[in-house]
N, C-alpha and C positions, 0 to 999 in steps of 0.2 A: 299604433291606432289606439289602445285602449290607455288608460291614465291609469298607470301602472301602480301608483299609489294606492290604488282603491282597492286590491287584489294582494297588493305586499305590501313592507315596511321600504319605504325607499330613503335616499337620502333629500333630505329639506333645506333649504336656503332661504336667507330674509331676500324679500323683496327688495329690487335696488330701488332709491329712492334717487338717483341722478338722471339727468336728463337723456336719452336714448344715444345722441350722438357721445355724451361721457362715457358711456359704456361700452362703446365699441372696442376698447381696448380688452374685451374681455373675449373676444371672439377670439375659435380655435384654428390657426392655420397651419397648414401641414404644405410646407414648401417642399418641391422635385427639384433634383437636379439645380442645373444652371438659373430654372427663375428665382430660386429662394433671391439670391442678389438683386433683381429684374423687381422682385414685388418690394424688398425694403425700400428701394428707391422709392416707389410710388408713396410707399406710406409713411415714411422718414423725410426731414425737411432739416437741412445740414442750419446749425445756427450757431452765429458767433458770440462770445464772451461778452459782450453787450446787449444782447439777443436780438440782433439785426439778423435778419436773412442771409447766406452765403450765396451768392450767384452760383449757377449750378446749371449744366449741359441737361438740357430736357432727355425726359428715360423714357422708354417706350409702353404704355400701357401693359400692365401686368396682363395674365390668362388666367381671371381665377374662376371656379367654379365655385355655385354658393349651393350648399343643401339645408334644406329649410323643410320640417316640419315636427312632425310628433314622436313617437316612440319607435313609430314602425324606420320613421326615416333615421333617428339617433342611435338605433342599433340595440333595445335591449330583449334581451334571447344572445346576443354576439360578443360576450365581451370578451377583454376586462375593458372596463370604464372607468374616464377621468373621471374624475374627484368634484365634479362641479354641482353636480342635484341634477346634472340632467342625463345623465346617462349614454353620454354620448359614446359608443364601441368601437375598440379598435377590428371586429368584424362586420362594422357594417359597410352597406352597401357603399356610402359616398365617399371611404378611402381607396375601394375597388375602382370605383369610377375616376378618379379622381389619376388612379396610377394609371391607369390605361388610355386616359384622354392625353396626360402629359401636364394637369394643368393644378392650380395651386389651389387647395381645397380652404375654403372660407366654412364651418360647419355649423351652423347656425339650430339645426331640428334639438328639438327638448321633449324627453318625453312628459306627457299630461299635456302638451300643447293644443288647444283650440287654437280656432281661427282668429280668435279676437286678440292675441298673443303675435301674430304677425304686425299688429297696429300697438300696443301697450307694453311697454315693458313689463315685466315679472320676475322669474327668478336672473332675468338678462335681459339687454337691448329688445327692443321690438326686433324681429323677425326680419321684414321690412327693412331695417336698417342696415342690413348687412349686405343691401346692393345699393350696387352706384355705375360709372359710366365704364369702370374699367370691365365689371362681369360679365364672363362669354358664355357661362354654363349655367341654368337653374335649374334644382328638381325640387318637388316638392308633394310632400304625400299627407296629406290635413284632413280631420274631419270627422275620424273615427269619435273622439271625444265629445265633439261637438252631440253629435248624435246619442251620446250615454253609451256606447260600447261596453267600460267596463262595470257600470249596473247591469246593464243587461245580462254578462257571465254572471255577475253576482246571482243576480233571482233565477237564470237558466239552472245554474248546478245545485242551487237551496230550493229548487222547486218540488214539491211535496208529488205524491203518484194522485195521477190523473189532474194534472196543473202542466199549463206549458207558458213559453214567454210569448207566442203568437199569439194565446189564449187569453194575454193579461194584456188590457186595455191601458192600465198604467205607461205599462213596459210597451207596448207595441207602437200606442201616439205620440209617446215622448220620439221613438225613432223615426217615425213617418214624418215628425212634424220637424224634425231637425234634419232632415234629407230632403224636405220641400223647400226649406229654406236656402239649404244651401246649392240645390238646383235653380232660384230663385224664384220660385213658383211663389212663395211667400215671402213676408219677410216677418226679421227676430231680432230685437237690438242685441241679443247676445251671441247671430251667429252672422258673419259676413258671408254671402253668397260666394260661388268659385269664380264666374265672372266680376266681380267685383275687384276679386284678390289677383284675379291674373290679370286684371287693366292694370293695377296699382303695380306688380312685379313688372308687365311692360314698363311704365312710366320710370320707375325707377332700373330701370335695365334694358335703355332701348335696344343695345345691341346686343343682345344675349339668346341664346336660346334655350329656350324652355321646354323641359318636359316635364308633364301632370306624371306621378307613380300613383297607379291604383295598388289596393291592397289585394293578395293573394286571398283567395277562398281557402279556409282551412278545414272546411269538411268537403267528404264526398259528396258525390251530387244528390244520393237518397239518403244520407247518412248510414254512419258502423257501431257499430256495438262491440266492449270489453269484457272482459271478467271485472277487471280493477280499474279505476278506486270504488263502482261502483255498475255491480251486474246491467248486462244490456245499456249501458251507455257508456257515450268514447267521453272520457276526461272529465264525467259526471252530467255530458248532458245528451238528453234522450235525443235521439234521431230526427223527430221533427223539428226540434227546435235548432239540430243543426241544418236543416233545411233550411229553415228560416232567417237563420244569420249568412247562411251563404248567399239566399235572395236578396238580401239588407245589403252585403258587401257587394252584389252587379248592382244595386242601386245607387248609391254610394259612387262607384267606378263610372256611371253609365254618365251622372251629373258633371262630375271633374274633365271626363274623356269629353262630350260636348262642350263644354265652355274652352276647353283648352283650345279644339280644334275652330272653335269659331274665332279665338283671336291669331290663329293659326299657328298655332303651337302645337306640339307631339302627345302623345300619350303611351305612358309603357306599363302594358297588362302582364302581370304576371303569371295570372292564376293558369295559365294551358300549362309550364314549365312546372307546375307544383301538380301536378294530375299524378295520382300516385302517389305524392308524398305530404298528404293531407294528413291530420288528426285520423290516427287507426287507417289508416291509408293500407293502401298493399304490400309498397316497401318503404324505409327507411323517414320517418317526416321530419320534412326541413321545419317543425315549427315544437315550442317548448310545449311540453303538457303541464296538466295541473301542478304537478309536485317539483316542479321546477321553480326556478327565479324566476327567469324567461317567460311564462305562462302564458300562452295563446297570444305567442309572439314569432316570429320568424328566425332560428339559430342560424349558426354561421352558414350552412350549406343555403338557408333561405336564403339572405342576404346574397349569396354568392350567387343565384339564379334571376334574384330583381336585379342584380348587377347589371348580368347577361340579356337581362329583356332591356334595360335603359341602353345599354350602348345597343341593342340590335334595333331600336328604333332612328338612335343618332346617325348609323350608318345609312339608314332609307336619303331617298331624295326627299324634299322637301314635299311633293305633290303626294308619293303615297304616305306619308307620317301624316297628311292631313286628309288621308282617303274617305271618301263616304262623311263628310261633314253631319250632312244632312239625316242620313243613318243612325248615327248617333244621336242628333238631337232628338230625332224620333222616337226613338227609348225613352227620352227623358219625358217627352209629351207623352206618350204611351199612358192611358188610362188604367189602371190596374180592373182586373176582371173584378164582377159579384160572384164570389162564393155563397150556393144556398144549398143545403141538404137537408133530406128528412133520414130518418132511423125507426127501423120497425123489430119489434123483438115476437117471435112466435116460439116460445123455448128455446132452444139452445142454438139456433137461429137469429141472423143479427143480418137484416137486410137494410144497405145501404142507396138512398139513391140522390144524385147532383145533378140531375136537367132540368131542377130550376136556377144554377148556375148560368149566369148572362154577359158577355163582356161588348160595351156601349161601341166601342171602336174597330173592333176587329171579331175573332173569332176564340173562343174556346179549343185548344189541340191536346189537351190531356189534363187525367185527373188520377189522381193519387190520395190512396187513403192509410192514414197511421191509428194503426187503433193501437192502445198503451193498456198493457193489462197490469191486473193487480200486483203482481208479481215482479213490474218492473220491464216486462220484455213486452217488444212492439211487433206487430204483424204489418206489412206493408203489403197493398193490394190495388189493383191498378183498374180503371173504366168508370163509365157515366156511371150504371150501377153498379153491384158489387156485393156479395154474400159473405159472412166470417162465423166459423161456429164458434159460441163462448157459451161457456155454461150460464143456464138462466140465473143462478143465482150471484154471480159474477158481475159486479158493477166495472165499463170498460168508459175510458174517452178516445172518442173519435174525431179527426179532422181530415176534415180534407182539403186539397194543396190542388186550388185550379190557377192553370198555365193559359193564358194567351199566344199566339201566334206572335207575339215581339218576347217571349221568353218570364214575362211579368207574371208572378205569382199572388193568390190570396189562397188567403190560411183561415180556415174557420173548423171551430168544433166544439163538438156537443158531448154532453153524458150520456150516457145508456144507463143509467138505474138498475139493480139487480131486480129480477121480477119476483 
């Protein structure tokens, strides 16, 4: 998901300047068994010494499977990795997938990849190009970039006490505005919406089937706290803001999952199989932390789990993989509630109240509040109002995280002033 270069030193390649179809020679395939024979036919064309055509007994359409997208789908947190700029892992998900279908892997995902990279070539072939009539299998997990993901970590772990990334109007509209678009709520000549991109994979792969991969949520659902690399936050960033990017990431999920399932295609959710093994989780997390390569990426056992959710969707029938269409797109219509609060200080008293929070569509079902003290460490407190004792001379921020009845969050928050 995130453009891994922004976060580390990665490796760079010039841009190719050949036409999309010249470059197809550059695509990675990983033949099984008996097809490796079955797919040169298709893509070899026997020529004689004069370079006339050699007649030749028609070969049966290869089985290949194409995975297409970003970082999350090229595998970096999995490797080791080819040598191309794009990081493609021999741990990631789409060699897993790919042994256990039977089918000949086409790998096409780049990390730093946007959407706009399924249409342009760059450091390779457009994206796009890497189907045609013979592919039976596409996944594809896009978008994180589009949206700024990895600025966002960037200002989330350099953010100063009492500053958060919901807080910052910068950081928050660039996200909102680049997940409306890609829901198509909007549009952005720099971001292709998801229905766009899965009519264009249809078009170019009628016969295939498709599954959307959402991305894994990599915090808990109220956020955790470390000792290291830095007191009271997991991997440097404070608790609300991992609230916040886990809201971004079912945002994100809820846009790809409806468009997919309207052209009737699949969707494979990860994030129930990663419960537990989130950033600072309970046991063991499938994802890199800060001081990794990998960094707020998904490691080998991640990968090994999105695996397990892509093929657990391929096995469904066709009717439940496209279950509840209309559910989904209601998420995505889904109005985000009004967060509004006051704050009252009477000494060492800090009275919180949100009933003048409103949601235009549905109803308000819970409210949650993060207050971030000097110190670094966060108190989490739960209802419409709500009491916190801080000493009066203590400057604290406070937000609060209201929930609708479709699961939709807003984040807003205020200072408290020392008195």
């Amino acid at each position: 998901m995130l453009n891994h270069s922004h976060i580390s030193t990665a490796p760079s390649s010039a841009s190719s300047s050949a036409t999309p179809r010249d470059t197809r020679s550059g695509r990675r395939h990983t033949h099984l068994g008996a097809l490796a024979c079955a797919a040169a036919l298709v893509w070899t064309s026997a020529v004689s010494p004069s370079g006339n055509a050699t007649p030749q007994e028609p070969s049966p359409p290869s089985s290949t499977y194409v995975a297409l997208g970003d970082s999350y789908a090229s595998g970096v947190g999995a490797p080791p990795y080819d040598d191309d700029g794009c990081k493609r892992a021999a741990g990631a998900y789409a060699h897993q997938v790919a042994g256990q279908t039977g089918k000949s892997l086409d790998f096409g995902a780049c990390a730093g990849a946007r959407t706009k990279d399924f249409y342009q070539p760059g450091k390779e072939a457009a994206q796009l190009d890497h189907l045609n009539a013979s592919t039976s299998l596409v996944t594809f997990s896009i978008g994180g970039n589009d949206a700024g993901f990895s600025t966002l970590f960037s200002k989330c772990i350099t953010a100063a006490p009492f500053t958060t990334c919901s807080g910052n109007k910068e950081v928050s509209e660039q996200v909102d505005g680049a997940i409306s678009a890609l829901a198509g709520k909007t549009t952005r000549a720099d971001i292709t919406s998801y229905d766009t991109l899965v009519a264009d994979i249809a078009a170019r792969a009628p016969g295939a089937t498709v599954v959307a991969v959402g991305y894994p949520r990599m915090f808990t659902p109220q956020g955790a706290g470390q000792i290291l690399p830095v007191p009271g936050r997991c991997e440097g960033v404070t608790k609300v803001d991992q609230r916040w990017i886990n809201a971004k990431t079912n945002e994100i999920n809820a846009a790809a999952k409806a468009a997919a399932q309207r052209h009737g295609y699949r969707f494979a959710d990860p994030s129930g199989s990663f419960a537990g093994h989130e950033l600072c989780g309970k046991q063991s997390s499938w994802f890199d932390g800060l001081i990794n390569d990998g960094r707020f990426h998904p490691n080998a056992a991640g990968h090994k789990a999105i695996a397990s959710s892509i093929m657990g969707v391929l096995k469904e029938q066709p009717a439940a993989a496209q279950e509840l269409p209309a559910a989904a797109q209601a998420q995505v219509d889904n109005t985000r509630p009004a967060g509004s609060f006051t704050l009252a200080r009477n000494g060492d008293q800090l009275a919180l109240d949100a009933s003048a929070s409103t949601d235009s569509d549905g109803t308000i079902t819970n409210i949650d509040w993060y207050i971030q003290r000097a110190d670094g460490s966060e108190e989490i407190l739960t209802g419409t109002q709500a009491t916190a004792t801080v000493p009066a001379d203590e400057q604290v921020s406070v937000t609060a995280v209201i929930t609708d009845n479709q699961g939709k969050e807003d984040f807003t928050t205020q200072i408290a002033p020392a008195a």
